[in-house]
DSSP file (Angstrom, degrees, kcal/mol; ACC not computed):
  #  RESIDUE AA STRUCTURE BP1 BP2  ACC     N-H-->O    O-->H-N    N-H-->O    O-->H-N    TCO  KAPPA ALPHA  PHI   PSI    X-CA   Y-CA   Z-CA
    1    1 A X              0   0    0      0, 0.0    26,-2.0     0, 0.0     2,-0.7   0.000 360.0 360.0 360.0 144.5   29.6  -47.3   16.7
    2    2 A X  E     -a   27   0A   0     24,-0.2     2,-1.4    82,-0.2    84,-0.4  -0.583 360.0-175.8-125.4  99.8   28.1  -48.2   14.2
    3    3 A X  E     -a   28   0A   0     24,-1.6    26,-1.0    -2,-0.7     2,-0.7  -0.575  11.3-159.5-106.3 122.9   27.7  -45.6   10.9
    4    4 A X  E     -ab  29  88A   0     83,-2.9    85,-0.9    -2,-1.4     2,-0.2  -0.680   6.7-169.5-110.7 106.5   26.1  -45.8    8.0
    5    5 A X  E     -ab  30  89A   0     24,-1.8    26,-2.0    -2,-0.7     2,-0.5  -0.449   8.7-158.1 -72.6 136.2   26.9  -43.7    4.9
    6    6 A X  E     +ab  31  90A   0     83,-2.2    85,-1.6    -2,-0.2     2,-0.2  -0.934  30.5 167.5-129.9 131.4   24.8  -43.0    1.0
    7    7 A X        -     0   0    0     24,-1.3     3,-0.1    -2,-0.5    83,-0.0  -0.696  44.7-131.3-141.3 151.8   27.1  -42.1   -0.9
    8    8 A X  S    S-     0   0    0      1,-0.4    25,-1.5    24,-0.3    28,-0.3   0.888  83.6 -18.9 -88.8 -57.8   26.9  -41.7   -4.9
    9    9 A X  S    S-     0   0    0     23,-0.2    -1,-0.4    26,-0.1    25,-0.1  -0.958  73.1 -96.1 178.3 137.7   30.4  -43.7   -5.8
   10   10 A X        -     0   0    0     -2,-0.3     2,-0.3    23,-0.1     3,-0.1   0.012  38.1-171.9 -52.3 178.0   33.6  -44.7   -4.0
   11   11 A X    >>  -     0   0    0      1,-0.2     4,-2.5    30,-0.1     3,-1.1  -0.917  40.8-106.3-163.1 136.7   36.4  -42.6   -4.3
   12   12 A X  H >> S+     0   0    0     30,-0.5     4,-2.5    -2,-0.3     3,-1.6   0.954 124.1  44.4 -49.6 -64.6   39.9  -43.0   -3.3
   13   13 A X  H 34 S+     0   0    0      1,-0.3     4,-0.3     2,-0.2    -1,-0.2   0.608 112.3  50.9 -67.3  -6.4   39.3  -40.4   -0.3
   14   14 A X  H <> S+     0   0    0     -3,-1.1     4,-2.1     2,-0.2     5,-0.4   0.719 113.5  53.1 -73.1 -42.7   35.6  -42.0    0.8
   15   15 A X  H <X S+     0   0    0     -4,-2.5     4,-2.6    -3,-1.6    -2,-0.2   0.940 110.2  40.2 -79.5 -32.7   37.7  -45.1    0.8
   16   16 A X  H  X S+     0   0    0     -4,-2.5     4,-0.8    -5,-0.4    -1,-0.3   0.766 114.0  52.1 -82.0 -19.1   40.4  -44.0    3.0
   17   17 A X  H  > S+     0   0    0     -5,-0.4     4,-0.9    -4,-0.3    -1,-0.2   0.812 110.4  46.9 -90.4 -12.6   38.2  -42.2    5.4
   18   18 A X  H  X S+     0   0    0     -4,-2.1     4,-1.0     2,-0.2    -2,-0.1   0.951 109.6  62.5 -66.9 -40.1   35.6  -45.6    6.0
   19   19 A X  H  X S+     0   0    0     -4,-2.6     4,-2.6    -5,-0.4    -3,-0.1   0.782 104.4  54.0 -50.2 -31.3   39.4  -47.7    6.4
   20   20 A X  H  < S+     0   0    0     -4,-0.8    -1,-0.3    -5,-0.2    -2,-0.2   0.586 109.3  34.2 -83.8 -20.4   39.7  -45.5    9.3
   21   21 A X  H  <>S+     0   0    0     -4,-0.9     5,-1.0     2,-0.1    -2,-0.2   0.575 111.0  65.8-111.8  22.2   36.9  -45.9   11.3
   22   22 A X  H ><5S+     0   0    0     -4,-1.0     3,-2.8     3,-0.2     4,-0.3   0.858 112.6  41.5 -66.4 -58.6   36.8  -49.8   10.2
   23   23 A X  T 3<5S+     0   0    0     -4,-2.6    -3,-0.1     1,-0.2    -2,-0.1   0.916 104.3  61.6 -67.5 -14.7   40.2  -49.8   12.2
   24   24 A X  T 3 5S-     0   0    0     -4,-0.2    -1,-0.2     2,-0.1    -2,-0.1   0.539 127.5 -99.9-124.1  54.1   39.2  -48.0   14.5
   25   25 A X  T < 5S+     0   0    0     -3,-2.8     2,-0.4     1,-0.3    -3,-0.2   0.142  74.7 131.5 114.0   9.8   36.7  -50.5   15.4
   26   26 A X      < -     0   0    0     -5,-1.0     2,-0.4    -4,-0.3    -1,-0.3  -0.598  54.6-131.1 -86.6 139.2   33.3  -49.0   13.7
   27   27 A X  E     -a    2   0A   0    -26,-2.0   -24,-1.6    -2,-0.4     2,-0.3  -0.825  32.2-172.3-107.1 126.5   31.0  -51.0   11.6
   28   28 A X  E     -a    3   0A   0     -2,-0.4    35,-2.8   -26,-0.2     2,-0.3  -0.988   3.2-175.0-138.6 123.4   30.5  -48.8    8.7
   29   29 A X  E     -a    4   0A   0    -26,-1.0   -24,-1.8    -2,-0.3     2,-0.3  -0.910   4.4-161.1-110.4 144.0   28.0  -49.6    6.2
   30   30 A X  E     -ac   5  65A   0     34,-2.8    36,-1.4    -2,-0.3     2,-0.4  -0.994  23.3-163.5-137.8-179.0   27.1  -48.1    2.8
   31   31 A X  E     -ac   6  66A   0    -26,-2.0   -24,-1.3    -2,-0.3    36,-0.2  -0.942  29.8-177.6-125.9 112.4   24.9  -47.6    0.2
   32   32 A X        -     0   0    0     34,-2.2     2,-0.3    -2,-0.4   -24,-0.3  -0.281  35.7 -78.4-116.8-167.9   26.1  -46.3   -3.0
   33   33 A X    >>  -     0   0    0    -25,-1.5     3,-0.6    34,-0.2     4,-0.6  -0.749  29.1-157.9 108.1  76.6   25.3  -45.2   -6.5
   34   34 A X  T 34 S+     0   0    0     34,-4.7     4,-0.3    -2,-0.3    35,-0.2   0.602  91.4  73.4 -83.4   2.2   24.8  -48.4   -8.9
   35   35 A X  T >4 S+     0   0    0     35,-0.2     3,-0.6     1,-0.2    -1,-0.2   0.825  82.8  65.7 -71.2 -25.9   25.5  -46.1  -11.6
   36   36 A X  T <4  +     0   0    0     -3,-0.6    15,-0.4   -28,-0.3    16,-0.2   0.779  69.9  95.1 -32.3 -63.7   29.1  -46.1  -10.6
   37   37 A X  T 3< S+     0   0    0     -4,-0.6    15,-1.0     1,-0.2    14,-0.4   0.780  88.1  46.8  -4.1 -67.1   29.6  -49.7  -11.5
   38   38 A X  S <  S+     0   0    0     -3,-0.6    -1,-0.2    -4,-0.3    -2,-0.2   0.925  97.6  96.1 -34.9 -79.0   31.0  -48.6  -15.0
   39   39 A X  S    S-     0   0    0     -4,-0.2    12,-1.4     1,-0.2     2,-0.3   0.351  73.5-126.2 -90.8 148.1   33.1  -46.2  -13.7
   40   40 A X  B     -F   50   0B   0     10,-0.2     2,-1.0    11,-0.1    10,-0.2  -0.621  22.1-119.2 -93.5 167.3   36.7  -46.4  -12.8
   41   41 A X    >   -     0   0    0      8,-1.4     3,-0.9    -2,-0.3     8,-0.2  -0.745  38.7-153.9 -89.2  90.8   38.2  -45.6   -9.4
   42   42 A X  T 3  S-     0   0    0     -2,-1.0   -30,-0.5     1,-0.2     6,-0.1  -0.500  71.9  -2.3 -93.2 159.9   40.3  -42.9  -10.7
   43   43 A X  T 3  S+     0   0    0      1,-0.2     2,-0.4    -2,-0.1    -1,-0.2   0.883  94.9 133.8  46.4  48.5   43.6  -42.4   -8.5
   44   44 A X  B X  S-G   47   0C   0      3,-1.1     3,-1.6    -3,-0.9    -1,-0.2  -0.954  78.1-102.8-127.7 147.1   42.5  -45.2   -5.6
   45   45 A X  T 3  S+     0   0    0     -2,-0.4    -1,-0.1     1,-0.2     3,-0.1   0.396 121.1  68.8 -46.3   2.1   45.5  -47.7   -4.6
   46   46 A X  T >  S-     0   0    0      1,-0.4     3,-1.0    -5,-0.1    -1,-0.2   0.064 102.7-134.4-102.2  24.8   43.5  -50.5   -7.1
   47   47 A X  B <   -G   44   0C   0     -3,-1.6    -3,-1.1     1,-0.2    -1,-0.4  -0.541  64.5 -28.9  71.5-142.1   44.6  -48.3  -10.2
   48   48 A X  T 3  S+     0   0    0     -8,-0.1    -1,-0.2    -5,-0.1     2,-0.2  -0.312  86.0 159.8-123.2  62.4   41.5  -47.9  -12.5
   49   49 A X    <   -     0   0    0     -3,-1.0    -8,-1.4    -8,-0.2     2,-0.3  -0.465  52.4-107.7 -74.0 160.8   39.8  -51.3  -11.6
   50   50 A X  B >>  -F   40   0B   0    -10,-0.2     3,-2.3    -2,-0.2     4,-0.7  -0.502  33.8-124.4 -93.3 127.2   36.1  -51.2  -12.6
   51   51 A X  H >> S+     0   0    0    -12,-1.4     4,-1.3   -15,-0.4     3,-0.8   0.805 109.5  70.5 -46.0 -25.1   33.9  -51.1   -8.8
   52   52 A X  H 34 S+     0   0    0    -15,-1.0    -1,-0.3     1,-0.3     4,-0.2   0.810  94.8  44.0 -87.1 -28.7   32.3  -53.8   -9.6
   53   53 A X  H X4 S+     0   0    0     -3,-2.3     3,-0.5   -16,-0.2    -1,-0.3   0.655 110.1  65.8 -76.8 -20.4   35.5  -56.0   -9.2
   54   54 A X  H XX S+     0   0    0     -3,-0.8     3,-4.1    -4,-0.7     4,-0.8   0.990  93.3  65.0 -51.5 -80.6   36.0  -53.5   -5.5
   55   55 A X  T 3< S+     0   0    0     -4,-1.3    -1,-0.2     1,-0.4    -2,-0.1   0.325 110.4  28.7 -24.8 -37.3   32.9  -55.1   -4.2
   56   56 A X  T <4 S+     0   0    0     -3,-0.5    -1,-0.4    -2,-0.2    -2,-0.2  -0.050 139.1  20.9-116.2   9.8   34.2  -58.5   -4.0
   57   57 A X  T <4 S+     0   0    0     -3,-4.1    -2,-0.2     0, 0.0    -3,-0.2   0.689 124.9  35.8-145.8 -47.9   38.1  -57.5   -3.4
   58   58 A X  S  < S+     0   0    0     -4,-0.8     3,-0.3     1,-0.2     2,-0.2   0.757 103.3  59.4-105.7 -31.4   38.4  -54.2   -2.1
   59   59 A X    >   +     0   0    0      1,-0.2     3,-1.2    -5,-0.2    -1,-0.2  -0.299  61.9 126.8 -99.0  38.0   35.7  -53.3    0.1
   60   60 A X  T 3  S+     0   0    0      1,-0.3    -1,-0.2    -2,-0.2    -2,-0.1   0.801  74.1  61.0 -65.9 -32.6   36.2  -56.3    3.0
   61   61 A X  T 3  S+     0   0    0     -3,-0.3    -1,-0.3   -34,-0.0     2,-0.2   0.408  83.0  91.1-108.0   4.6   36.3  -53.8    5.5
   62   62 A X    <   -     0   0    0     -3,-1.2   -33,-0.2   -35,-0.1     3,-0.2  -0.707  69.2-143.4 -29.3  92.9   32.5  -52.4    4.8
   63   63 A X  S    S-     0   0    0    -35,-2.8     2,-0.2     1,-0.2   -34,-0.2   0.941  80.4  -5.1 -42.3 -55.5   30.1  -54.3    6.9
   64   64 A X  S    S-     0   0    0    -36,-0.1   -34,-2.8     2,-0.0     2,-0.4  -0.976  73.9-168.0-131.0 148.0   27.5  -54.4    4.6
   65   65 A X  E     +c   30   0A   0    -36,-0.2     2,-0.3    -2,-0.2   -34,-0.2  -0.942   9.5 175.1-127.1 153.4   27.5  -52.5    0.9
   66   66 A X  E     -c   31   0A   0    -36,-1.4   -34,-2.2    -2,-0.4     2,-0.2  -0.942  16.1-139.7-158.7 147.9   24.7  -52.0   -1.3
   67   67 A X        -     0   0    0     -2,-0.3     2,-0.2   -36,-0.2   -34,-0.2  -0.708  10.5-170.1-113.5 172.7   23.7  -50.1   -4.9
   68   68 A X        -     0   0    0     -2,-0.2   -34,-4.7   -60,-0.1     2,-0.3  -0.676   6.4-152.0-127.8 161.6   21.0  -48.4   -6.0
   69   69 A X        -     0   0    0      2,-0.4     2,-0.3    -2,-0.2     4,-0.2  -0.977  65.9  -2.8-147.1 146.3   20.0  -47.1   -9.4
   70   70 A X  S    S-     0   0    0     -2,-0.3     2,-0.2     2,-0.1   -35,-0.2  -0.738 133.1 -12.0  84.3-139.2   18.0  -44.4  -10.7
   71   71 A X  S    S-     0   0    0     -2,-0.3     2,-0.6   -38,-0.1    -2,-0.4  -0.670  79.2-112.1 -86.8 149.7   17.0  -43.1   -7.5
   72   72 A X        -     0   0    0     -2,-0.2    -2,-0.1    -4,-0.1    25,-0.1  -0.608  44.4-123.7 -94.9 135.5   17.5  -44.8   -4.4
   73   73 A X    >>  -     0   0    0     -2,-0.6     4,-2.9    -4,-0.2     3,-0.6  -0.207  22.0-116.8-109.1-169.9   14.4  -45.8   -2.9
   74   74 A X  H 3> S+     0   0    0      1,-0.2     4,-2.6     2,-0.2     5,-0.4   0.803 114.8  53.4 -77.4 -32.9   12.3  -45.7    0.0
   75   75 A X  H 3> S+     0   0    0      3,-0.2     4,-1.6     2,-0.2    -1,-0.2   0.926 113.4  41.1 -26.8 -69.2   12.9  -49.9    0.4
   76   76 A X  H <> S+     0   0    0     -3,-0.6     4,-2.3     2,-0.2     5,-0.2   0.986 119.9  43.2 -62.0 -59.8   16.7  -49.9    0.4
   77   77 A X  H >X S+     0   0    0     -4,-2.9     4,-1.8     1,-0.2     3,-1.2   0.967 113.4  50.0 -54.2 -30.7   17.1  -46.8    2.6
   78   78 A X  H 3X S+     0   0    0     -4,-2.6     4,-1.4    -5,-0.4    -1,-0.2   0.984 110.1  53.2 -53.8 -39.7   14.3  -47.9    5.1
   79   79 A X  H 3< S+     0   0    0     -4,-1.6    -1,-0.3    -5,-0.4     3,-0.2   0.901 106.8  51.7 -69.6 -11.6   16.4  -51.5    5.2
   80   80 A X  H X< S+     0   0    0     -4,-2.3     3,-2.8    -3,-1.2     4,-0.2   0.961 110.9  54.3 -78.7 -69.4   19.8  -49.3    6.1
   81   81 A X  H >< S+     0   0    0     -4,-1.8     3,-0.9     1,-0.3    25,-0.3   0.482 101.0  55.1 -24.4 -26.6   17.4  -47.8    8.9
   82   82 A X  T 3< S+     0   0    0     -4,-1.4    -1,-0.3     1,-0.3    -2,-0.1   0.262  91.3  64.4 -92.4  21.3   16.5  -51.0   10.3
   83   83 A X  T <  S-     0   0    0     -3,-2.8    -1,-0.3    -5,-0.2    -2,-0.2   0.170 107.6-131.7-123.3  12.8   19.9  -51.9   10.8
   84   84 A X    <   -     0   0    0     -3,-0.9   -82,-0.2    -4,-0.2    -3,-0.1   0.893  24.9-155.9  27.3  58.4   19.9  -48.3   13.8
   85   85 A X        -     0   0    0     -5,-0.2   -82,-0.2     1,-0.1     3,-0.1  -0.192  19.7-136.0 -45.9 147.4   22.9  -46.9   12.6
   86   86 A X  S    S+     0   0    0    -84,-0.4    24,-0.9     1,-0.3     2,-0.4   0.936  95.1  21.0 -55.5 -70.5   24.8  -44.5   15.5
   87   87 A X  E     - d   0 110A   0    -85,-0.2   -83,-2.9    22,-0.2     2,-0.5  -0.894  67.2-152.8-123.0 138.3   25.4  -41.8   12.4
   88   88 A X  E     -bd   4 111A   0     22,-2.0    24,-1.6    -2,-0.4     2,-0.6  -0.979  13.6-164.5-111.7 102.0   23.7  -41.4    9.3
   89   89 A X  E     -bd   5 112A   0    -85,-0.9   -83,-2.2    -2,-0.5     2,-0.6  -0.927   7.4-165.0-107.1 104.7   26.3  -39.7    6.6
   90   90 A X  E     -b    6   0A   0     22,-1.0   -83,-0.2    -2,-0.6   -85,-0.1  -0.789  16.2-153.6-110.6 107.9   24.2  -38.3    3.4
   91   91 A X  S    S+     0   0    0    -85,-1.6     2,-0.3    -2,-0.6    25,-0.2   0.674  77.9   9.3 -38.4 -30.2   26.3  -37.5    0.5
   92   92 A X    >   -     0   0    0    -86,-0.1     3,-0.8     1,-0.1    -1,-0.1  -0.960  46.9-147.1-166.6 130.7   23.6  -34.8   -0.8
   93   93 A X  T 3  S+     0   0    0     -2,-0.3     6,-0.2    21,-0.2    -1,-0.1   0.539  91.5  83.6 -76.5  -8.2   20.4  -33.1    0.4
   94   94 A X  T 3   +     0   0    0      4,-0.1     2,-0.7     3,-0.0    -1,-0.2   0.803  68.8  74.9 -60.2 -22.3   19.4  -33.2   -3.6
   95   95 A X  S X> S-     0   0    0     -3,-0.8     3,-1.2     1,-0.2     4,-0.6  -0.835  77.6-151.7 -92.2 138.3   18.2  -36.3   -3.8
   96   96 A X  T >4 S+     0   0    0     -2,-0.7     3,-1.8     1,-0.3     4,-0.5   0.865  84.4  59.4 -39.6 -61.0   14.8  -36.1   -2.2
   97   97 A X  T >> S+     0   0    0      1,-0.3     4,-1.7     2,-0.2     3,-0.7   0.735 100.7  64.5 -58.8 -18.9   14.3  -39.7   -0.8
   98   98 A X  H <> S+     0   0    0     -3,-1.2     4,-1.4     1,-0.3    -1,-0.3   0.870 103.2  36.2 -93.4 -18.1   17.0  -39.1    0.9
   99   99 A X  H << S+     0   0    0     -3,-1.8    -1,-0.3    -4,-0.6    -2,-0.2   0.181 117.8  57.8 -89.9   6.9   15.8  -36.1    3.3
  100  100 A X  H <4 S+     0   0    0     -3,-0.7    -2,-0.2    -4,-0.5    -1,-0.2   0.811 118.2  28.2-103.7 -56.6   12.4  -37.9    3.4
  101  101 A X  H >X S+     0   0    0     -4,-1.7     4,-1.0     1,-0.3     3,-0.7   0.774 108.5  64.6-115.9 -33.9   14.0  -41.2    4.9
  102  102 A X  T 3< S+     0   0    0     -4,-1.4    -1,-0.3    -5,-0.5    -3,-0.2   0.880 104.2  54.7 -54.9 -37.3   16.9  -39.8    6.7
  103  103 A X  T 34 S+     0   0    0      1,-0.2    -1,-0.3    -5,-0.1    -2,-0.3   0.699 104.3  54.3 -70.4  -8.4   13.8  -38.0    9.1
  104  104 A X  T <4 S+     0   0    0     -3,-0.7    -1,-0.2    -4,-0.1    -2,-0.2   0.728  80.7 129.3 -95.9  -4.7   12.3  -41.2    9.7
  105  105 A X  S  < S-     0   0    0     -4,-1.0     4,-0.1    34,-0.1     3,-0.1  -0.227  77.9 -83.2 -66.5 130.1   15.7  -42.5   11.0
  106  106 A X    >   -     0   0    0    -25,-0.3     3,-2.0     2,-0.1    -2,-0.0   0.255  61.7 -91.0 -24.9 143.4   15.3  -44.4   14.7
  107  107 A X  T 3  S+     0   0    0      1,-0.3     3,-0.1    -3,-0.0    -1,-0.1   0.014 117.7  34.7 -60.9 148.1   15.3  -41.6   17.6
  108  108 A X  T 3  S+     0   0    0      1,-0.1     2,-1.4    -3,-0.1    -1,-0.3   0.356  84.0 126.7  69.0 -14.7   19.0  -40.9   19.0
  109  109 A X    <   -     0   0    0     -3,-2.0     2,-0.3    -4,-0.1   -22,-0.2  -0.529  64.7-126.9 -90.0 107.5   20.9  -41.5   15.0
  110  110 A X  E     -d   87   0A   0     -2,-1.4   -22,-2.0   -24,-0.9     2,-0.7  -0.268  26.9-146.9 -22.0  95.4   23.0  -38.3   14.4
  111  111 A X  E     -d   88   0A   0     -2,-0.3    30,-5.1   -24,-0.2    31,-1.7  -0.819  18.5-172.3-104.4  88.2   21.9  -37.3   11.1
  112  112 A X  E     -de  89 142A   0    -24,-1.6   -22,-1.0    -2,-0.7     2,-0.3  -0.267  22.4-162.0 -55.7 154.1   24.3  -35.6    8.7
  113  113 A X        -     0   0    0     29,-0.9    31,-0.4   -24,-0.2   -20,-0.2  -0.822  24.7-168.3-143.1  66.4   24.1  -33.9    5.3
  114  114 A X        +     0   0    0     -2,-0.3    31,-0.2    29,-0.2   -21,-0.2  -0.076  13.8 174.1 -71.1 163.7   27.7  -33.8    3.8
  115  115 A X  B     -h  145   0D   0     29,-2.4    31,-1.4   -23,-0.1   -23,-0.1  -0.491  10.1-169.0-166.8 117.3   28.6  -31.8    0.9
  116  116 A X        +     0   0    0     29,-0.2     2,-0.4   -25,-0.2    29,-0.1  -0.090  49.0 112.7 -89.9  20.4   32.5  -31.5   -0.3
  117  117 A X  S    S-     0   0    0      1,-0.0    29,-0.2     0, 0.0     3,-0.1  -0.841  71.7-109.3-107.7 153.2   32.4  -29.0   -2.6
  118  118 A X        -     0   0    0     -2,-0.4     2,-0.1     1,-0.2    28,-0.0  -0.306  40.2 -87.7 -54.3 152.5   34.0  -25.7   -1.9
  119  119 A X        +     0   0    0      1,-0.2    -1,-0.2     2,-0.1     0, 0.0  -0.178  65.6 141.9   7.7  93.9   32.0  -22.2   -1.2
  120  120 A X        -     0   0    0     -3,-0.1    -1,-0.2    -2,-0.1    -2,-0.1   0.492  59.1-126.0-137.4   0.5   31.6  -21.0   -4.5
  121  121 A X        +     0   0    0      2,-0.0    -2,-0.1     3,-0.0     3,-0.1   0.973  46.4 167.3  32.6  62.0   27.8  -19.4   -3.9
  122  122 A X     >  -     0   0    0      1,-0.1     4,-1.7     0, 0.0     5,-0.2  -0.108  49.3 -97.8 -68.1-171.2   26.6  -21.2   -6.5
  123  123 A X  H >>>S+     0   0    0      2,-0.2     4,-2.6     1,-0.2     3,-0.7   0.890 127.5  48.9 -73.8 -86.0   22.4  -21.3   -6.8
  124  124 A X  H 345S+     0   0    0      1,-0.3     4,-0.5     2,-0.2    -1,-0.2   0.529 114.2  43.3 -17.5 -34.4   22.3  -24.5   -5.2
  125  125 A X  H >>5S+     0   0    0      2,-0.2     4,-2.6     1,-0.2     3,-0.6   0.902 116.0  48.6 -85.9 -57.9   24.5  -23.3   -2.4
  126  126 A X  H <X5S+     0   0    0     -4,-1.7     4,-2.7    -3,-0.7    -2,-0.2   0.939 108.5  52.7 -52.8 -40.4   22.7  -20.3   -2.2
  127  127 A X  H 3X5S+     0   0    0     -4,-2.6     4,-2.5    -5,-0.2    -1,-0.2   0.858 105.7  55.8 -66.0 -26.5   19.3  -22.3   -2.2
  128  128 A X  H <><S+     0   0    0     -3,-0.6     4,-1.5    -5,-0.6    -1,-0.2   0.821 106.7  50.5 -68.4 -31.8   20.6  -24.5    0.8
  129  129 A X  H  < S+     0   0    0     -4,-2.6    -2,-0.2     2,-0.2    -1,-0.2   0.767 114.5  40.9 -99.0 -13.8   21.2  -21.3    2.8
  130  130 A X  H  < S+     0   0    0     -4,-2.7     3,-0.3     2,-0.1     4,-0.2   0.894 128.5  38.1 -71.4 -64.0   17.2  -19.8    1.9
  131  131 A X  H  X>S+     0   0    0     -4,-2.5     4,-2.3    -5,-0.2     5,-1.4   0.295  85.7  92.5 -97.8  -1.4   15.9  -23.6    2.7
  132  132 A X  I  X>S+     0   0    0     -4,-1.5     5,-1.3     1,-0.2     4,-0.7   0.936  82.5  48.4 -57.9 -54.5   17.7  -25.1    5.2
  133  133 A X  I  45S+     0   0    0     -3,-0.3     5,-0.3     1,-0.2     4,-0.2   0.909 125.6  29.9 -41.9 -58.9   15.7  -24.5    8.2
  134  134 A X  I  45S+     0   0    0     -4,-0.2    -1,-0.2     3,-0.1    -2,-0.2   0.956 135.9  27.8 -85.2 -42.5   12.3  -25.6    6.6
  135  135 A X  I  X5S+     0   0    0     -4,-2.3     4,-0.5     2,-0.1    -3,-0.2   0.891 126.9  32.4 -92.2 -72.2   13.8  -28.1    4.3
  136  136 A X  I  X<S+     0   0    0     -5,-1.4     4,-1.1    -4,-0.7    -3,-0.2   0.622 108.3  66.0 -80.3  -3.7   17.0  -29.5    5.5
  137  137 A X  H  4<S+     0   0    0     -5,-1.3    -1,-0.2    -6,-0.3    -4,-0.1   0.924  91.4  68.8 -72.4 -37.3   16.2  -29.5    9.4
  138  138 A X  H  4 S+     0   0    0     -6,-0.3    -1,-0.2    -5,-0.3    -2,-0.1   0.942 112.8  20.2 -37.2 -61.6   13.7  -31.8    8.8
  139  139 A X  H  < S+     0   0    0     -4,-0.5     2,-0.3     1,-0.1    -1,-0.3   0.592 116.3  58.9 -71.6 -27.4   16.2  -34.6    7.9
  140  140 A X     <  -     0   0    0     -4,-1.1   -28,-0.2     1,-0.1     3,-0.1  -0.939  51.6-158.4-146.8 148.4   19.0  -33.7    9.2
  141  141 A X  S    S-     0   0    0    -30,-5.1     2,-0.3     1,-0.4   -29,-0.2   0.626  83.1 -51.8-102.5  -3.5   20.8  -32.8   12.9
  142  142 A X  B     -e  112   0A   0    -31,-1.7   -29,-0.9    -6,-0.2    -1,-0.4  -0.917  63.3 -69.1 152.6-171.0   24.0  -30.7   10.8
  143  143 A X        -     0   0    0     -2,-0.3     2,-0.5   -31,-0.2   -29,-0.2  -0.774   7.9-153.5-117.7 150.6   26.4  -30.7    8.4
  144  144 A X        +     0   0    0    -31,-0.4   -29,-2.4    -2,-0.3     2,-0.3  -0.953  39.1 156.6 -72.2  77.5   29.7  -31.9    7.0
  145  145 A X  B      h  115   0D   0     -2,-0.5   -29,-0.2   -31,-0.2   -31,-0.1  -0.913 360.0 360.0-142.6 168.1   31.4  -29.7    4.8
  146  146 A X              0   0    0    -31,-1.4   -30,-0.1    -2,-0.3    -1,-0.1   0.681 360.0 360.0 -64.8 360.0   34.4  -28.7    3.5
C-alpha cells in the first residue's frame, strides 16, 4: 500500500509509527515542514541531532521525503498526488492548501485529517465540529484522532 503522509516535523512517535508500516511492507512517503530543519528531534533514538542530518541518515526507510516552507504549495502537494497514494494522512485541516489539494486527490485514495491533540473544546476544536460537514468533507473521507 502505498501512503503518503504531510506532516509539520518528525517526531520520535511519527517516526516509529512510518518504521512500522515500512516493515510491514508499505511505501510511505512524506512531506514535511521545512521549518523543522532547525529544530531538534527531542526524545527520538538519534538524541537531539538537527533533522537536517535525519534526512540523509535516519529516514532510509521513507520512500520519498520532501520539505516545504511557509506554506506548502499547490506544486509540491499536487506532485505527492501524482505519485496515487492508497491513504492520504494530513497532519491539520488548518492549513488551507491542504483541504484544497487533498479533494483533488485521484478517485479511490482514503483521505484522512489527523489531529493528536486531546479533547479540550478548545475554539478550534469547537470550530471543526460547526464546519466539518461543509468544510472538512470536502477534503477528507474521516479522521484520525486521539
Amino acid at each position: 500500500m502505498n501512503i503518503t503522509f504531510w506532516w509539520s516535523a518528525p517526531s520520535s512517535y511519527f517516526d516509529a509509527c512510518t518504521r512500522a508500516l515500512a516493515e510491514a511492507g508499505h511505501e510511505v512517503s512524506v512531506v514535511f515542514g521545512s521549518a523543522s530543519l532547525a529544530a531538534p528531534l527531542i526524545g527520538s533514538p538519534y538524541g537531539d541531532a538537527p533533522i537536517s542530518s535525519l534526512v540523509n541518515e535516519g529516514y532510509d526507510h521513507l520512500s520519498d521525503i520532501q520539505f516545504w516552507s511557509g506554506h506548502p504549495s499547490h506544486e509540491l502537494l499536487r506532485a505527492t498526488s501524482d505519485r496515487e497514494p492508497d491513504v492520504l494522512v494530513v497532519q491539520s485541516w488548518g492549513e488551507a492548501n491542504y483541504v484544497r489539494e487533498a479533494a483533488k486527490m485521484p478517485k479511490g485514495t482514503l483521505r484522512l485529517v489527523a489531529a493528536d491533540s486531546p479533547w479540550r473544546g478548545a475554539t478550534r476544536q469547537l470550530v471543526g465540529v460547526v464546519t466539518h460537514r461543509r468544510l472538512l468533507s470536502r477534503g477528507f473521507d474521516g479522521a484520525w484522532v486521539a
